[in-house]
C-alpha positions in Angstrom: 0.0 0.0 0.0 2.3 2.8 0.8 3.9 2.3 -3.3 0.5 3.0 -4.5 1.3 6.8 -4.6 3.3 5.7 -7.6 0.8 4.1 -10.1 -1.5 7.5 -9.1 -2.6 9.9 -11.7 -0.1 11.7 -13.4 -1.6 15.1 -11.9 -1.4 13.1 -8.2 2.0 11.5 -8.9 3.4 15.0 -9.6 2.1 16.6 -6.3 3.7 13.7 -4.6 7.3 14.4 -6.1 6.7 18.1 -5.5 5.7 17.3 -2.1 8.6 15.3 -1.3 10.9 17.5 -3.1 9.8 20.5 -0.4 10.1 17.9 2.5 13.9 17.6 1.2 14.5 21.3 0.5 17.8 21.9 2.1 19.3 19.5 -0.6 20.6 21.8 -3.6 19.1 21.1 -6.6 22.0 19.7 -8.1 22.7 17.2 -5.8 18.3 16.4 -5.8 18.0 15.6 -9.3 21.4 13.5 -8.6 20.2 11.3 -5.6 16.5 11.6 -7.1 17.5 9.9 -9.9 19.9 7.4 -8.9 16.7 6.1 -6.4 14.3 6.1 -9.3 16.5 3.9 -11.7 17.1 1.7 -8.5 13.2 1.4 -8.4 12.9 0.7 -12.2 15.6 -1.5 -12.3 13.2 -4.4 -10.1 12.0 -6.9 -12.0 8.5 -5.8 -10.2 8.0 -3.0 -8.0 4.4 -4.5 -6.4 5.5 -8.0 -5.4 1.7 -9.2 -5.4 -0.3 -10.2 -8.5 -3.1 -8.1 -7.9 -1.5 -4.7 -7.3 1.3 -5.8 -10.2 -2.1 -6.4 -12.6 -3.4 -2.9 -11.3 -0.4 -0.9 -10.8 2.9 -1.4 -12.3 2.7 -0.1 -15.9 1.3 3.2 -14.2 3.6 2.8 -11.8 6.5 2.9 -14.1 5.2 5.1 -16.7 5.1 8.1 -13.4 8.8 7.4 -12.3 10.1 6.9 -15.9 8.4 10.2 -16.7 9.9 11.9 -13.5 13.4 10.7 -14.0 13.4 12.1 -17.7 12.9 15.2 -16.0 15.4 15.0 -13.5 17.9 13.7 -15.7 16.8 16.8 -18.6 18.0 19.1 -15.7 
């Protein structure tokens, strides 16, 4: 339950990376998108992220589609 934030809407999904973004503001930006990134490819690099069948059926190509999308940004600088 507490991954589901990630298989969220796109318009959800991007308050939940601002919001954890403010919650880690006294990390410069550069160093952010750095450790930000490194965590999301760690995360897309599972072979699942929801390791049962039901929320893998329901959530993992939303899931992936969110932090895929957010790293793009991260990485685009």
């Amino acid at each position: 339950m507490d991954l589901s934030i990630l298989a969220s809407s796109s318009d959800r999904y991007e308050a939940y990376e601002a919001a954890v973004r403010r919650e880690y503001a006294w990390v410069d930006d550069a160093t952010w998108r750095q450790r930000r990134a490194e965590f999301l490819r760690q995360f897309l690099a599972r072979p699942v992220i929801f390791h049962t069948a039901a929320f893998r059926s329901a959530h993992e190509t939303a899931a992936r589609a969110n932090m895929a999308r957010s790293l793009k940004r991260l990485e685009a600088g």
